[in-house]
VEXGU-418888 format. One line per 2 residues: number of its first residue (from 1); their letters; for each residue y, x, z of N, C-alpha, C. Coordinates in Angstrom, 2 decimals, padded with zeros to 5 digits. Atoms other than C-alpha are relative to their C-alpha. Layout:
# VEXGU-418888
NUM = a = Y,X,Z,Y,X,Z,Y,X,Z | ... .
***
This chain:
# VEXGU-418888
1 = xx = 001.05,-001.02,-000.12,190.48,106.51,202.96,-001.37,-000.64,-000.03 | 000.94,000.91,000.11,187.63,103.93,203.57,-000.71,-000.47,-001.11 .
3 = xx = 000.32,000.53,001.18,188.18,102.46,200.62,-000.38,001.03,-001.49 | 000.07,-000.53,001.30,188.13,105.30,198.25,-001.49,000.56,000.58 .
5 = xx = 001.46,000.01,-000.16,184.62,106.55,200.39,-000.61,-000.94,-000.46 | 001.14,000.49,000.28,183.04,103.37,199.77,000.02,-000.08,-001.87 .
7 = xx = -000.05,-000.05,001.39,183.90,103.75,195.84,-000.58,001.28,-000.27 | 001.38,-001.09,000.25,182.07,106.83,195.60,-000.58,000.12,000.65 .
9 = xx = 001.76,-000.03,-000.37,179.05,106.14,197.65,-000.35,-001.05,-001.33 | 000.37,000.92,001.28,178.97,103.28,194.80,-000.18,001.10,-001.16 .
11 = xx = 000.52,-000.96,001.18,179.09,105.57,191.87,-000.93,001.36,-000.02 | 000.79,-000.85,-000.64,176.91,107.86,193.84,-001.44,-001.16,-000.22 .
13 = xx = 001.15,001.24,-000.16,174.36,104.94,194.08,-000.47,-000.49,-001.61 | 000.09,000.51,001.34,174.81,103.60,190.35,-000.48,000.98,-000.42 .
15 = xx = 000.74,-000.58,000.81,174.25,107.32,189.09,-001.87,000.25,000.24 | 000.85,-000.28,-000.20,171.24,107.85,191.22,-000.99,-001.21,-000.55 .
17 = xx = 000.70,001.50,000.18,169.73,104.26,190.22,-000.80,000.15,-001.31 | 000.12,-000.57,001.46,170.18,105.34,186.36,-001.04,001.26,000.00 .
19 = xx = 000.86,-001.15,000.14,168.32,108.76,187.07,-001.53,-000.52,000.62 | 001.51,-000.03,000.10,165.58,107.21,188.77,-000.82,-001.11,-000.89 .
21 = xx = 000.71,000.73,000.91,164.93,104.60,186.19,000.05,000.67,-001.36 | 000.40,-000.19,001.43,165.12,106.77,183.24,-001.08,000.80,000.55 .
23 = xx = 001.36,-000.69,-000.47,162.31,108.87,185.23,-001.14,-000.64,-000.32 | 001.30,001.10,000.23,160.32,105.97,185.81,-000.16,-000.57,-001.73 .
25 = xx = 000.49,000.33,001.34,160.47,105.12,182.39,-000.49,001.18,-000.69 | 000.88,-001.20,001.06,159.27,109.05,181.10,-001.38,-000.17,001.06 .
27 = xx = 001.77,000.37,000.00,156.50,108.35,183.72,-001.00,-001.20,-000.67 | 000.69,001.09,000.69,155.74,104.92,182.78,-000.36,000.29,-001.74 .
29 = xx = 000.04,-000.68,001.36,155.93,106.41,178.85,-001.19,000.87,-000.07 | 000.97,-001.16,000.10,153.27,109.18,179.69,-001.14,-000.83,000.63 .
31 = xx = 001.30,000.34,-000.70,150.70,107.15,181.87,-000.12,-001.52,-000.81 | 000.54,001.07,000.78,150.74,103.75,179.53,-001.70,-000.27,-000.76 .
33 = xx = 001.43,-000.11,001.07,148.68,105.26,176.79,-001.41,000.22,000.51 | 001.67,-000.06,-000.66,146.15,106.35,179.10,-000.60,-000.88,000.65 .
35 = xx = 000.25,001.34,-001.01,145.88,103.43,181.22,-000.95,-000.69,-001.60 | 000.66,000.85,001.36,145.25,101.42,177.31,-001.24,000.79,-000.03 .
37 = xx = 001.59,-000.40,000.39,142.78,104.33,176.65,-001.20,-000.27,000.65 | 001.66,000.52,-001.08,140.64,103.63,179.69,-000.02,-000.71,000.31 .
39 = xx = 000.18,001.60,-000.01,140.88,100.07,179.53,-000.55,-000.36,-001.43 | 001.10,000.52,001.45,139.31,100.25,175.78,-001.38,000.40,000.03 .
41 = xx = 001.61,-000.72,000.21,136.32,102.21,176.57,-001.14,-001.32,000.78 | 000.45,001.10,-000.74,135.51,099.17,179.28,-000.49,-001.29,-000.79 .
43 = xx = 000.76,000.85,000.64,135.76,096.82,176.61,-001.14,-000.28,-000.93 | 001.14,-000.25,001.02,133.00,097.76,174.36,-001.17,-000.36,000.73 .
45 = xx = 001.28,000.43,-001.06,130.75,097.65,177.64,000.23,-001.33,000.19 | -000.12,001.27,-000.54,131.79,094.57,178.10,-000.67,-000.83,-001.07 .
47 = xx = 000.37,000.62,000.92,131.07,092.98,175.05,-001.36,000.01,-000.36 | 001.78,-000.20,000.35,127.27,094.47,174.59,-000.31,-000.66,000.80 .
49 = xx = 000.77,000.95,-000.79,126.91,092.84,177.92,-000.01,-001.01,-000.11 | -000.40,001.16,000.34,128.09,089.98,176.86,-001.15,-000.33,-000.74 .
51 = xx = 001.41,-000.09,000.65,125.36,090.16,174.00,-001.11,-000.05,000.20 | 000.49,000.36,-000.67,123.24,090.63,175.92,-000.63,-001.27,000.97 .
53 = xx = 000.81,001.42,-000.43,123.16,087.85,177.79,000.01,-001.37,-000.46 | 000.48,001.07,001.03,123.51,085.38,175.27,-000.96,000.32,-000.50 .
55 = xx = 001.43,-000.41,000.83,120.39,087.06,173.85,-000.94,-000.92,001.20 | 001.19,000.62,-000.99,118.91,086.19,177.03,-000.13,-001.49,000.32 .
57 = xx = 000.03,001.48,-000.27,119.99,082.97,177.74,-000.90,-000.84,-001.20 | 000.42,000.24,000.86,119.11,082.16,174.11,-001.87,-000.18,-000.24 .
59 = xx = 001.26,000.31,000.49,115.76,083.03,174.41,-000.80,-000.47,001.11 | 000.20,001.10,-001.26,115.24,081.66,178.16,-000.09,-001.87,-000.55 .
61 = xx = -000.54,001.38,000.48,116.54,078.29,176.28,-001.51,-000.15,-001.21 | 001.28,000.54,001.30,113.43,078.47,173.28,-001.32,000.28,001.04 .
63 = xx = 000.91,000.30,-001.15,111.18,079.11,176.75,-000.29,-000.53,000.48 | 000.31,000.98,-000.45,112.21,076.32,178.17,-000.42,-001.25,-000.65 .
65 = xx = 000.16,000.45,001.15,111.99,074.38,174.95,-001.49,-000.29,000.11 | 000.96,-000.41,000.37,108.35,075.42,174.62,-000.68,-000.73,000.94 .
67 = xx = 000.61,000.31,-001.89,107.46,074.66,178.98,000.23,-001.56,-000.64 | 000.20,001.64,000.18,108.81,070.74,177.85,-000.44,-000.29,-000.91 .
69 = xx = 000.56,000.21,001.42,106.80,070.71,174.47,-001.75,-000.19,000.77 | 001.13,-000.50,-000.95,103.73,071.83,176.80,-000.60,-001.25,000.79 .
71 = xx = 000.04,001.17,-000.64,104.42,069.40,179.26,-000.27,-001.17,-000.04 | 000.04,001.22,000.81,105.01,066.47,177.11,-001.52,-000.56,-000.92 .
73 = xx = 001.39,000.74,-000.16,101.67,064.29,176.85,000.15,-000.32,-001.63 | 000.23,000.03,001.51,100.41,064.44,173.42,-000.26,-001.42,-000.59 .
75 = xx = 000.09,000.97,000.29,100.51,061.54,171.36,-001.53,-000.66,-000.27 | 001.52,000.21,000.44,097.02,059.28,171.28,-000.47,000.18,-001.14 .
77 = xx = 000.59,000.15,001.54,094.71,059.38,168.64,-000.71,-001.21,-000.11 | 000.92,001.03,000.24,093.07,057.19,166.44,-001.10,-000.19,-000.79 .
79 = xx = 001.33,-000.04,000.48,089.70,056.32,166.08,-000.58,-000.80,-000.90 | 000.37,000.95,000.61,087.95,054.71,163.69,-002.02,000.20,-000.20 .
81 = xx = 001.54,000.01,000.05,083.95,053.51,163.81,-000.73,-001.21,-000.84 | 000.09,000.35,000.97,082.38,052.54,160.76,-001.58,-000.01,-000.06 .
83 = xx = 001.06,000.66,000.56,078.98,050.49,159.60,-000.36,-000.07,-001.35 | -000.12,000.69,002.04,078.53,050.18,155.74,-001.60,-000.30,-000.11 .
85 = xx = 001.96,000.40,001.11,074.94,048.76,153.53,000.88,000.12,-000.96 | -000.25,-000.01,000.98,075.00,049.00,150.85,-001.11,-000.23,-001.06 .
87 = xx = 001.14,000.21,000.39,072.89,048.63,147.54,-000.02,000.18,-001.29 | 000.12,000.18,001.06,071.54,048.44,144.24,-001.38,-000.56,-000.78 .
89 = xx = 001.04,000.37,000.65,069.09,046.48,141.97,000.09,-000.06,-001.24 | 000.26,000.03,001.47,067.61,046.89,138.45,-001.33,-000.21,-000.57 .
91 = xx = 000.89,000.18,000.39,064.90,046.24,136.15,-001.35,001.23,000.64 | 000.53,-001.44,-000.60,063.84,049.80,137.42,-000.09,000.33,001.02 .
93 = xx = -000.69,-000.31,-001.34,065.49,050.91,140.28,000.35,-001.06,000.83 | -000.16,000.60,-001.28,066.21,049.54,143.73,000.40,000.63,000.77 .
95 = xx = -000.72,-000.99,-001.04,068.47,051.32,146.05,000.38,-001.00,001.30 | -001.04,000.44,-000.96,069.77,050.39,149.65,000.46,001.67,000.86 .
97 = xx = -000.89,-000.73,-000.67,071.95,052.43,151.75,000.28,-000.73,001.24 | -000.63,000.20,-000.89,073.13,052.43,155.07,000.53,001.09,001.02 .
99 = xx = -000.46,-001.02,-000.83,075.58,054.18,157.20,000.91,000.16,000.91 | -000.78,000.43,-001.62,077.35,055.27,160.45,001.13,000.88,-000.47 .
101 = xx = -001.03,-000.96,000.15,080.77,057.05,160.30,000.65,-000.12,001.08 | -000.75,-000.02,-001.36,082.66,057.98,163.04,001.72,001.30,-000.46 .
103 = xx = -001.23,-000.98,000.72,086.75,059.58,162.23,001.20,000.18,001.10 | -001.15,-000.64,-001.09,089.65,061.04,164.28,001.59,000.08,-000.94 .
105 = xx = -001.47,-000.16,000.83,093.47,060.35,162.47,-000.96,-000.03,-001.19 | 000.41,-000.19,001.46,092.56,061.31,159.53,-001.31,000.78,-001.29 .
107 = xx = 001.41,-000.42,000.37,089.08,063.47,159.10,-000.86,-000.52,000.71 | 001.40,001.12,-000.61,085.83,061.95,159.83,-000.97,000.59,-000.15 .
109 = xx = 000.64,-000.76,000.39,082.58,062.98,159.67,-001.23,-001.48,000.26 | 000.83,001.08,000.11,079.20,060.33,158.99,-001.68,000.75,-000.56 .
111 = xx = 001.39,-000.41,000.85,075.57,060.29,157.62,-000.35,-001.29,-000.21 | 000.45,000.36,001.03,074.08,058.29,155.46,-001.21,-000.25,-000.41 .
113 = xx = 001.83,000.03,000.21,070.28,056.84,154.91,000.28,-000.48,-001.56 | 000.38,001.10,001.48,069.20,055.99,151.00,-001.61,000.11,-000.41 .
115 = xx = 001.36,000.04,000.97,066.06,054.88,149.75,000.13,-000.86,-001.26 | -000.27,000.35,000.87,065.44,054.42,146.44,-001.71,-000.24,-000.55 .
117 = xx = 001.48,-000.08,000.15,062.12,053.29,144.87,000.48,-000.57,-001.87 | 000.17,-000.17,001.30,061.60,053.31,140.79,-001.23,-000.22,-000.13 .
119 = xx = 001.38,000.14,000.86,058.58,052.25,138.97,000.05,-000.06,-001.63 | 000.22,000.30,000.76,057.23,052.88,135.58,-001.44,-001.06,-000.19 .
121 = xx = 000.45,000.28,000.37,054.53,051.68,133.94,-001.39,000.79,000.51 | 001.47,-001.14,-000.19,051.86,054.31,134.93,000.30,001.06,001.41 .
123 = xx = -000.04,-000.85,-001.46,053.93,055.82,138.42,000.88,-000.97,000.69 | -000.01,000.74,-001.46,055.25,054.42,141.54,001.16,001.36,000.33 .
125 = xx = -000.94,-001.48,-001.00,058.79,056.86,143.31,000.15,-001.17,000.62 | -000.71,000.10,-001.23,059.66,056.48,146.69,000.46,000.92,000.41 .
127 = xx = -001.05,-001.18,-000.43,062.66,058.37,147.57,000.56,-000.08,001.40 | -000.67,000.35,-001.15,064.00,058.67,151.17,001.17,001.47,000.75 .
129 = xx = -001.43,-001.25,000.19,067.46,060.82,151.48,000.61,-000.53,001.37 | -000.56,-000.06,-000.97,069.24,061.81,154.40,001.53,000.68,-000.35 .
131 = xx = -001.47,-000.44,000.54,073.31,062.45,153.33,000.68,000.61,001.99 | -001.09,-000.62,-001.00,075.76,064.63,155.94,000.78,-000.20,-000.55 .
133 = xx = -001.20,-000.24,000.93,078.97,063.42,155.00,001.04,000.02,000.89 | -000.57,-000.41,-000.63,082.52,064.50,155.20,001.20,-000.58,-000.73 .
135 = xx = -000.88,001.12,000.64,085.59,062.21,154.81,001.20,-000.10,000.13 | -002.02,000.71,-000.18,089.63,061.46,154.53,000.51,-001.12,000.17 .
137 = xx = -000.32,001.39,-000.53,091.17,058.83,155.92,001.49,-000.18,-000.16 | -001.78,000.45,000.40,095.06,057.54,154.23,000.46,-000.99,000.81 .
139 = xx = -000.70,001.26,-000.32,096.92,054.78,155.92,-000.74,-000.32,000.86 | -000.22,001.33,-001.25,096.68,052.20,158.74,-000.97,-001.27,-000.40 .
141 = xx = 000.41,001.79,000.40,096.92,048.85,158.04,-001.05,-000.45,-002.05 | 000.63,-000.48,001.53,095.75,049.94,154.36,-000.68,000.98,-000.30 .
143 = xx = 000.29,-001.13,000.10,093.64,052.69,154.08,-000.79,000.09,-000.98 | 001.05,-001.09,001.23,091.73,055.14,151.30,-000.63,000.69,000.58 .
145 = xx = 001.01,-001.54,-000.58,088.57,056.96,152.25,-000.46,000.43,-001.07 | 000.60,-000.59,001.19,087.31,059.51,149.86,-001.04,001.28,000.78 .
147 = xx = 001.06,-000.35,-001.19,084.59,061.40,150.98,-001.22,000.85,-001.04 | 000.83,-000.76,000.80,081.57,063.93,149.84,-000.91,-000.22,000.86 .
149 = xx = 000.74,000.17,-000.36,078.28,063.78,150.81,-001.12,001.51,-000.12 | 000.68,-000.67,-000.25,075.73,066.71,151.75,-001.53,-000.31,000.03 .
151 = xx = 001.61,000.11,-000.32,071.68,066.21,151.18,-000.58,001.06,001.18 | 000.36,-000.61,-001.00,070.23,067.12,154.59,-001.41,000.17,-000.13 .
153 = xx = 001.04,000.34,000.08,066.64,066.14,154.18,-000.68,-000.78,-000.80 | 000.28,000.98,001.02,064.62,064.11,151.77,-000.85,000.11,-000.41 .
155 = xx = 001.57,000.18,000.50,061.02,063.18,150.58,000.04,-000.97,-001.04 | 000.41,000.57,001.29,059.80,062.37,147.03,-001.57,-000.46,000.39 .
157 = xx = 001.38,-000.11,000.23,056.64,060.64,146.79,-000.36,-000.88,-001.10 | 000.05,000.51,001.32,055.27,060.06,143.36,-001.55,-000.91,-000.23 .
159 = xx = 001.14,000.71,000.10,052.16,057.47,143.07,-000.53,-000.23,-001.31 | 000.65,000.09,001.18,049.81,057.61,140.43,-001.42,-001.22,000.07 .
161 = xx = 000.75,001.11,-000.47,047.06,054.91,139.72,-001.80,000.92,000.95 | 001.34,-000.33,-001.17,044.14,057.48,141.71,000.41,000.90,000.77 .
163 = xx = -000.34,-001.10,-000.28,046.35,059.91,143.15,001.56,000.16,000.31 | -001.41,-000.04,000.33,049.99,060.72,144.20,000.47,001.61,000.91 .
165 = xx = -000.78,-000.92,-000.57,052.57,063.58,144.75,000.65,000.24,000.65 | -001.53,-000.10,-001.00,055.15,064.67,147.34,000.50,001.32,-000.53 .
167 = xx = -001.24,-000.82,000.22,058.25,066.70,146.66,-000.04,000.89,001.40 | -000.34,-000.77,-000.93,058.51,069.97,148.78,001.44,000.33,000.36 .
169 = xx = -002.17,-000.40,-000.05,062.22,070.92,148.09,000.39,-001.47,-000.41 | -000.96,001.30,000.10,064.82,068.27,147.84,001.97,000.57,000.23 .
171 = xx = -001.41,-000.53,000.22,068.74,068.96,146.95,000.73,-001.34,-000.52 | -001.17,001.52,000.56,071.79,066.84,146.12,000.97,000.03,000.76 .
173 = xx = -001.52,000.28,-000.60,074.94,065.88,147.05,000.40,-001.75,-000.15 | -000.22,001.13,000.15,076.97,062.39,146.99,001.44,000.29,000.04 .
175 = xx = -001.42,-000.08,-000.19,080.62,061.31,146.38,000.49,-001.19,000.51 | 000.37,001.57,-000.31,082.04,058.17,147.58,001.87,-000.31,000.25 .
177 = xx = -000.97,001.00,-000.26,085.29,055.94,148.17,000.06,-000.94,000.27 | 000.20,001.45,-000.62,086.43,053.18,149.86,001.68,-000.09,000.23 .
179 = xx = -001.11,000.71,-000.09,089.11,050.60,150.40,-000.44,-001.03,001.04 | 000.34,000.60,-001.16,089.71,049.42,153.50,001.93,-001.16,000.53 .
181 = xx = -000.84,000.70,-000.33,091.90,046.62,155.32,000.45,-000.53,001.48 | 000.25,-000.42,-001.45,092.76,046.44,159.19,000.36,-001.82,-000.30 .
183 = xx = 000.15,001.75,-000.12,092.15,042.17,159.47,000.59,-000.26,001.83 | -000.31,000.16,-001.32,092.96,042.24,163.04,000.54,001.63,000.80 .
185 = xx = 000.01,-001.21,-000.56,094.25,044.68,165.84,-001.10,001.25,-000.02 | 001.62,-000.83,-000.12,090.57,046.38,165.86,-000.89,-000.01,-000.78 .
187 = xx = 000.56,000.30,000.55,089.16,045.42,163.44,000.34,000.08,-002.28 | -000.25,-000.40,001.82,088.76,046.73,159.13,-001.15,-000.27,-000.48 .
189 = xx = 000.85,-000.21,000.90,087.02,045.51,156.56,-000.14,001.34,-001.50 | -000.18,-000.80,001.26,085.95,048.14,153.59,-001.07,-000.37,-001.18 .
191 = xx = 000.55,000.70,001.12,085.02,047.59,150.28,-000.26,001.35,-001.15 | 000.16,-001.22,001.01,083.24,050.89,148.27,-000.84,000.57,-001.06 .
193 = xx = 001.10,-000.39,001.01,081.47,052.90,145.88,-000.03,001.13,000.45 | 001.16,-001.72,-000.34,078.91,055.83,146.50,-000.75,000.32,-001.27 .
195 = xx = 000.93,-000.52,001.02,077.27,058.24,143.81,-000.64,000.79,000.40 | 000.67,-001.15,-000.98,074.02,060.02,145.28,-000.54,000.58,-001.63 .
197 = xx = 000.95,-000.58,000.89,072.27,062.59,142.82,-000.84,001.09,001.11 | 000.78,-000.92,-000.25,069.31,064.43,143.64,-001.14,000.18,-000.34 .
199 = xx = 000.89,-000.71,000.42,066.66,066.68,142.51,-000.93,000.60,000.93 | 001.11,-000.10,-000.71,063.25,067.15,143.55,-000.71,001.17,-000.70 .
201 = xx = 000.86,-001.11,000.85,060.93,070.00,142.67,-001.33,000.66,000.71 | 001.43,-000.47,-001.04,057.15,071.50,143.91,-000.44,-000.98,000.03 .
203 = xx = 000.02,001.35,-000.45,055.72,068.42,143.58,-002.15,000.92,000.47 | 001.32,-000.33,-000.53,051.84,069.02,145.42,-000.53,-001.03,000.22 .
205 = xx = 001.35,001.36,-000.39,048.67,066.52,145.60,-000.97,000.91,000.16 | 001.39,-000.61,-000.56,045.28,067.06,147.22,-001.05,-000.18,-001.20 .
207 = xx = 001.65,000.57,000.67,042.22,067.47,144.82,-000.92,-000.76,000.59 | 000.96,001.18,-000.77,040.15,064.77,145.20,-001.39,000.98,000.35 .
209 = xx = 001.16,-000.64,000.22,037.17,066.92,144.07,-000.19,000.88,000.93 | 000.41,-001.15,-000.86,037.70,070.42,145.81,000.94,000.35,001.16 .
211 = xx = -000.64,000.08,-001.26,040.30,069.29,148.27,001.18,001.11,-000.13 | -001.45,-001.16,000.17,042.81,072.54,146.97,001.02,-000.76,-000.46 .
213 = xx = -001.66,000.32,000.18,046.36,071.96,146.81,000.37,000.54,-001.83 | -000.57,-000.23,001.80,047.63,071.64,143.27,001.17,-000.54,-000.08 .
215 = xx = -001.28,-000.18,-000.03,051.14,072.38,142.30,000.68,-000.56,-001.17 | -000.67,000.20,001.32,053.31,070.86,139.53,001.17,000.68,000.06 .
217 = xx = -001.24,-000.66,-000.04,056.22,073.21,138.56,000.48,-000.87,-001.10 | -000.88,001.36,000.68,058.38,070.34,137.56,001.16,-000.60,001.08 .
219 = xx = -000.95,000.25,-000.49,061.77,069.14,138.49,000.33,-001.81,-000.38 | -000.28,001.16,000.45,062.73,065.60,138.92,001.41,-000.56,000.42 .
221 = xx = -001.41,000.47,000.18,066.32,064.21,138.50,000.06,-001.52,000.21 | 000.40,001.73,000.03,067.23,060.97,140.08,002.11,-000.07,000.29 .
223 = xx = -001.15,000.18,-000.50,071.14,059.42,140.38,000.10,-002.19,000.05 | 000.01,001.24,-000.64,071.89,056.58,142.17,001.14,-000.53,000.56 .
225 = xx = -001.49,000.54,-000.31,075.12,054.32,142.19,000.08,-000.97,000.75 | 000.29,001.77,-000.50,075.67,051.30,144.88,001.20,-000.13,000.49 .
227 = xx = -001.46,000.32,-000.61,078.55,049.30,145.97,-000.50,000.05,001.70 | -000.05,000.05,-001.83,078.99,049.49,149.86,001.05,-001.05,000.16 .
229 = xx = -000.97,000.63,-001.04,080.61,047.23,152.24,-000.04,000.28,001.51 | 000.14,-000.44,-001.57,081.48,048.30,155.74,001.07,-000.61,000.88 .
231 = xx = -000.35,000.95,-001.28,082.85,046.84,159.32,000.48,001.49,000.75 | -000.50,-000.84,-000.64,084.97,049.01,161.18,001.02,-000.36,001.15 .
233 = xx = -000.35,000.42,-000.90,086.37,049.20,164.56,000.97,001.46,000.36 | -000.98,-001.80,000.13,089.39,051.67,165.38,000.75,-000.96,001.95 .
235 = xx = -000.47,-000.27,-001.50,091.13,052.15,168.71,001.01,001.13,000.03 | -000.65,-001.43,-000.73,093.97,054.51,170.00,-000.19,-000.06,001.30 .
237 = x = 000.47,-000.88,-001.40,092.84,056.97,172.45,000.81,000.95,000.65 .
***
């Protein structure tokens, strides 16, 4: 009797086991898909945020980039301070030159004295030019300057044998190059050529007689080529 009770509480047990796992499997069957569905909507948020903050980090990172660019002590510069004469002589003409330049890496900026004196036969010029110039600077231990020149100021005066003229206006420009060589830590020699032109015009003298100002409307054209040599002293700053 025992024995045949405990054989059907067993098949009592086995069927109920079977009924509640095919249950659980029509629930588990019905609540899966939804579980997936509202576990996909999460990932989309997830991922923009994600985007997000690689955006941010990204551009935190070209911020900080920028803060140690900032920071970081700029490299010296170098200076260079420049002397030149210069000159020219002819049966005619007589030029000297001399000048200061002062340059930073690679632009510079200088001025420039020239007098020039000419004689014919029957007049007497004395020219005295003031150049603004503005210059490039190649290489080191070897360098190329090339360079333009600006007329700032400048007086003609024309001598006659009872009488002489001065120039009211005065114009011109200059061009110039040089070759230079660093001989020591501090120290460059340069070796160049300068072309000044300039034109004079208004030329005015005093009447001897009635003391009025008398005008010549006449233009006078002068160009003037000289070799230079200059002494230069450079430094990083």
């Amino acid at each position: 009797m025992l024995k045949r009770d405990r054989r059907l509480m067993l098949r009592l047990f086995q069927k109920s086991s079977l009924l509640i796992a095919l249950v659980a499997t029509t629930l588990l069957g019905g609540v899966v898909p939804s579980v997936l569905q509202a576990q996909s909507q999460p990932s989309y948020s997830c991922n923009r945020i994600c985007v997000e903050r690689m955006a941010r980090k990204y551009y935190r990172m070209l911020y900080e980039q920028k803060l140690r660019k900032r920071q970081q002590p700029s490299p010296p510069a170098y200076y260079r301070l420049r002397f030149s004469v210069g000159g020219s002589s002819g049966k005619v003409t007589e030029t000297t030159t001399a000048g200061l330049q002062i340059s930073r890496n690679w632009i510079g900026l200088g001025q420039t004295v020239l007098k020039l004196k000419a004689k014919t036969q029957t007049k007497k010029y004395d020219v005295n030019i003031v150049f603004n110039d503005l210059f490039l600077v190649f290489g080191r231990d070897y360098s190329l300057t090339l360079g333009m020149g600006q007329l700032s100021k400048g007086t003609l005066t024309v001598s006659l044998t009872d009488t002489s003229y001065e120039a009211q206006q005065a114009s011109g420009s200059a061009t110039f190059g040089m070759l230079g060589i660093r001989t020591s830590e501090h120290t460059e020699w340069l070796l160049g050529l300068r072309r000044n032109e300039m034109v004079f015009s208004q030329l005015e003298r005093a009447s001897l007689v009635t003391g009025e100002i008398v005008t010549l409307d006449q233009k006078l054209n002068f160009n003037a080529t000289q070799i230079t040599v200059s002494l230069g002293y450079s430094v990083l700053w």
